[in-house]
N, C-alpha and C positions, 0 to 999 in steps of 0.2 A: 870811685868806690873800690874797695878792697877783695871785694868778695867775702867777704868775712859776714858771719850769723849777725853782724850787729850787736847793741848793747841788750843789756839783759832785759832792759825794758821792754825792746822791742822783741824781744824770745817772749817775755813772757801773757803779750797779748798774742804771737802765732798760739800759743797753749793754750788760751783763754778761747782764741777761735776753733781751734778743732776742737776743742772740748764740747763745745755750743754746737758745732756741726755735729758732733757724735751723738752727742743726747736727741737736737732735734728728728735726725734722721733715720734713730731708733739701727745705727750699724753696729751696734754691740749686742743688739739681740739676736739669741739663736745663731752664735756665730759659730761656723765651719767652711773653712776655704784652705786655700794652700797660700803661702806668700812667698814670690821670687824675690832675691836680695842680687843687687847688679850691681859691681862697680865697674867702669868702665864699657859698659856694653857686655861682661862677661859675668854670667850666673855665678855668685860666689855662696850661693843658702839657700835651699828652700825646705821649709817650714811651715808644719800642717798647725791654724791657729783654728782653738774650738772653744767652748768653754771650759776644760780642764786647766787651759794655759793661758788663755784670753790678757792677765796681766803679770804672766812673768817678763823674764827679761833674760837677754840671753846674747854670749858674745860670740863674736868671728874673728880668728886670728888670719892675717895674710902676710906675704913678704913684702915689704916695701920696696923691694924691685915691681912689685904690682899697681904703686905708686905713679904717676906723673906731677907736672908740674901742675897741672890743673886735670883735676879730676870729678869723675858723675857718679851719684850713689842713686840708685834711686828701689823702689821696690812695687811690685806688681803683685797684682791679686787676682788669682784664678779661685 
């Protein structure tokens, strides 16, 4: 394996699942929290999500010296 997202097909059932999880489990309701944004094990965002924002979308610029060969993104929710 490559480590790569795979083909679109299979992106577009991860979508279809969290989709399914979101609705089920009723997490877009009455939402307000904070969300940490990590790469590498270092905080690079955080980002109060509520329903104001709930479905924008929003970018991060970093230097690619911040870069490895292999790299973690992950994001955390207080």
């Amino acid at each position: 394996m490559n480590d790569a997202f795979g083909s679109t097909y299979d992106n577009s059932y991860v979508i279809k699942s969290l989709t399914s999880y979101l609705s089920q489990t009723n997490e877009l309701k009455d939402t307000n929290f904070f969300a940490r944004f990590n790469l590498n094990s270092v905080e690079i965002e955080t980002k109060k999500i509520d329903k104001s924002n709930i479905f924008e979308s929003f970018t991060k610029s970093f230097d690619l010296k911040d870069l490895h060969n292999s790299n973690t993104f992950n994001i955390e929710k207080d």
